[in-house]
C-alpha positions in Angstrom: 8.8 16.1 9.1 9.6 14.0 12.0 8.7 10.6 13.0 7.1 11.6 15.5 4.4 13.3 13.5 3.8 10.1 11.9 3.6 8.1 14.7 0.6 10.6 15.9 -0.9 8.7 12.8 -0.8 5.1 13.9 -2.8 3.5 16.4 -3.0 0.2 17.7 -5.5 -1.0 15.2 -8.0 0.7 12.7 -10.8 2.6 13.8 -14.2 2.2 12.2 -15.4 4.9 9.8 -18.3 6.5 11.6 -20.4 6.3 8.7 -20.4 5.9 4.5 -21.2 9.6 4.4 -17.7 10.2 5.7 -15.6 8.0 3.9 -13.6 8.2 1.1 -11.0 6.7 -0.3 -7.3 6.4 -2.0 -5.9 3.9 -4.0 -2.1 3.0 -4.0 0.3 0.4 -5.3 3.2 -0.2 -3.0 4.3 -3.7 -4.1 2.7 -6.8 -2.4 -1.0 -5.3 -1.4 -1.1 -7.6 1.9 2.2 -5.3 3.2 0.0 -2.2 2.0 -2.9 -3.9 3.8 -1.3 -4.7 6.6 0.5 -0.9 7.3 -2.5 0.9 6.6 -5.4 -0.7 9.1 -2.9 0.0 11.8 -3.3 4.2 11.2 -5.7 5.9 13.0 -9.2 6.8 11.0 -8.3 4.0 8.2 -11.7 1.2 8.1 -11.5 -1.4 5.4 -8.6 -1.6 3.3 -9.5 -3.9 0.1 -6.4 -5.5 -1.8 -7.0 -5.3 -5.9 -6.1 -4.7 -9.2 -6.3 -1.6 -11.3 -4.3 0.1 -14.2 -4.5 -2.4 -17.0 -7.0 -3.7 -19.6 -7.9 -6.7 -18.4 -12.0 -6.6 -16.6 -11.8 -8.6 -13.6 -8.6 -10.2 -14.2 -7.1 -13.2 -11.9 -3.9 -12.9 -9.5 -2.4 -15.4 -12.0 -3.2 -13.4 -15.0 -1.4 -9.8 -13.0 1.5 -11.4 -12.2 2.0 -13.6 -15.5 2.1 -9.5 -16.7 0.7 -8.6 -20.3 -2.6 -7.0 -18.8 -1.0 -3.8 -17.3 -2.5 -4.2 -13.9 -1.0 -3.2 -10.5 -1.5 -4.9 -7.4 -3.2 -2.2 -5.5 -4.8 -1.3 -2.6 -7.8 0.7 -2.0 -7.7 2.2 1.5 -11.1 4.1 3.1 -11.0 6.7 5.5 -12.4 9.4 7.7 -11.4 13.0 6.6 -12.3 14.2 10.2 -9.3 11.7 11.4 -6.7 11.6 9.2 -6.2 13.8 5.5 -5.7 12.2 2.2 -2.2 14.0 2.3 -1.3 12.3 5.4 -1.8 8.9 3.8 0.6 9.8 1.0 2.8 10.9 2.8 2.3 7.4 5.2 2.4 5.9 1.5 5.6 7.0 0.3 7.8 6.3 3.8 6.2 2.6 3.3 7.7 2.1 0.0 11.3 2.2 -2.0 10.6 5.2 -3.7 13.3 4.4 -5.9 12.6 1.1 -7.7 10.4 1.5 -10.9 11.0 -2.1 -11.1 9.1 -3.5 -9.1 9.3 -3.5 -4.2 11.8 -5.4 -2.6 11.8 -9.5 -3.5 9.0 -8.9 -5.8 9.6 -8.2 -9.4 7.9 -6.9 -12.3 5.4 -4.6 -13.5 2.6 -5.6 -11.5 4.5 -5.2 -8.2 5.6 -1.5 -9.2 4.7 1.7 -7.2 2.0 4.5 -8.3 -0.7 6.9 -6.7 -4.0 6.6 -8.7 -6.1 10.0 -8.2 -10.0 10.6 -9.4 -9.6 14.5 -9.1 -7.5 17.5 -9.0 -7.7 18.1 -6.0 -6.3 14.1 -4.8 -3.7 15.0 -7.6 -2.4 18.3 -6.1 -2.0 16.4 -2.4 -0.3 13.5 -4.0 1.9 15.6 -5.9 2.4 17.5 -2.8 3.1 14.7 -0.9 6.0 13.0 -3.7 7.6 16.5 -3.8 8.0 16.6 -0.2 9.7 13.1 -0.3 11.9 14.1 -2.6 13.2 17.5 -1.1 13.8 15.1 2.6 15.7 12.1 0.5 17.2 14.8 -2.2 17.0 12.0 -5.0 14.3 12.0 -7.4 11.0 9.6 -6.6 10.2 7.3 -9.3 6.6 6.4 -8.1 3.8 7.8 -10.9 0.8 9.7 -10.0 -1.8 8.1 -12.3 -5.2 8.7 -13.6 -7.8 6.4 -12.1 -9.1 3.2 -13.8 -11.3 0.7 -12.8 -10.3 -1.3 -9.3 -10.8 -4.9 -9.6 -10.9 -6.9 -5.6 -8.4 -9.1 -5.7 -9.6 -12.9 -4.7 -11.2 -13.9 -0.9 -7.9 -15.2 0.3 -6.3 -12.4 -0.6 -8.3 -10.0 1.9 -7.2 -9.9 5.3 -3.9 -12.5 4.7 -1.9 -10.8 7.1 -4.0 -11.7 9.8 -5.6 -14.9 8.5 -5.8 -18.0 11.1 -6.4 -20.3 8.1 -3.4 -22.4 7.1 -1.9 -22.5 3.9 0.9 -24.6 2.7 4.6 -23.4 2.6 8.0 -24.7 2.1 7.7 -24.7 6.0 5.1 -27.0 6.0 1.3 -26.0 7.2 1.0 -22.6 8.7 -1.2 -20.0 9.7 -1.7 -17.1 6.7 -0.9 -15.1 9.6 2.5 -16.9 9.3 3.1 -17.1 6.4 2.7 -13.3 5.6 5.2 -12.4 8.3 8.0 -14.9 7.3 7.6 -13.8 3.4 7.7 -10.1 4.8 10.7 -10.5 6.5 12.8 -12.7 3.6 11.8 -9.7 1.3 13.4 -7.9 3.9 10.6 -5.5 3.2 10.8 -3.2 6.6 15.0 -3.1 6.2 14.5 -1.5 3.0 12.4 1.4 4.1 13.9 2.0 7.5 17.5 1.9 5.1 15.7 4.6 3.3 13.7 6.8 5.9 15.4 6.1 9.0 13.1 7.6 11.8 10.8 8.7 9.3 9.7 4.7 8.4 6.2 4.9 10.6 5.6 1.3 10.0 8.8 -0.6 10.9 
């Protein structure tokens, strides 16, 4: 599978879903959730994509509390879609060309368990896609994926600054003084070297770089 069957995928920014009837939804962990955030409202039939928490033991835990570790949690992101655009297998397979499908450590600059890959499904049927969808990145890279397809567990939205920081006009302090979120997001992207990486990994096949 080509990049150019991805690229049929991405547009130049997300399309509303028609209605709630035809939604539904995924939930992945790729590392930082703003990155996942940021990929996924630019494919095509993708609305709202809602950075969060999920696979711990913690109820409503904090940012501080998932990245101190000790309450299992992921920093995930829950993306909804329209069927009638774009399949649930064509997101994992987006997914696992926007990752390092190689690092059960953690993604890029960001380490630790909370920063670690995994597919979390709510049937057999998102099951049987995703583990569709990791087989077929493992038979194009020949090396084993480490990413987990999980069980579902309660997703927890991250905080209000959190949502939307890739594209955020309010400013935030850095080491490079007061910037735009907007800012900020691309030079941290860019010093985990985040898009390198992948495109390392996938070549053509890296739809988002």
């Amino acid at each position: 599978m080509r990049q150019t069957a991805f690229a049929l995928a991405i547009a130049a920014g997300a399309v509303g879903i028609g209605s709630a009837a035809s939604a539904d939804e995924i939930t992945v962990a790729g590392g930082c959730f703003w990155c996942v955030e940021a990929d996924f409202e630019k494919v095509e039939g993708v609305g709202d994509v809602v950075s969060g928490y999920t696979g711990g033991t913690v109820e409503n835990p904090s940012y501080k509390q998932v990245t101190a570790g000790g309450t299992g949690h992921y920093e995930a992101a829950e993306i909804e879609y329209d069927p009638n655009t774009v399949s649930r297998r064509q997101l994992y397979d987006l997914f696992f060309r926007s990752i390092d499908p190689f690092d059960d450590g953690g993604q890029f600059c960001d380490r630790g368990n909370s920063y670690r890959t995994a597919i979390f499904v709510d049937s057999a049927e998102a099951r049987a896609d995703a583990e569709a969808a990791k087989q077929a990145a493992e038979q194009e890279l020949g090396r084993e994926v480490v990413t987990p397809i999980i069980d579902a567990t309660p997703f927890y939205e991250a905080e209000d600054y959190h949502q939307g920081y890739y594209k955020s006009t309010e400013r935030t302090l850095t080491r490079f003084g007061w910037i735009d979120r907007a800012d900020a997001y691309e030079q941290y992207r860019n010093a985990c070297r985040r898009d390198e990486r992948v495109q390392e990994i996938w070549g053509a096949d890296a739809p988002f770089v």
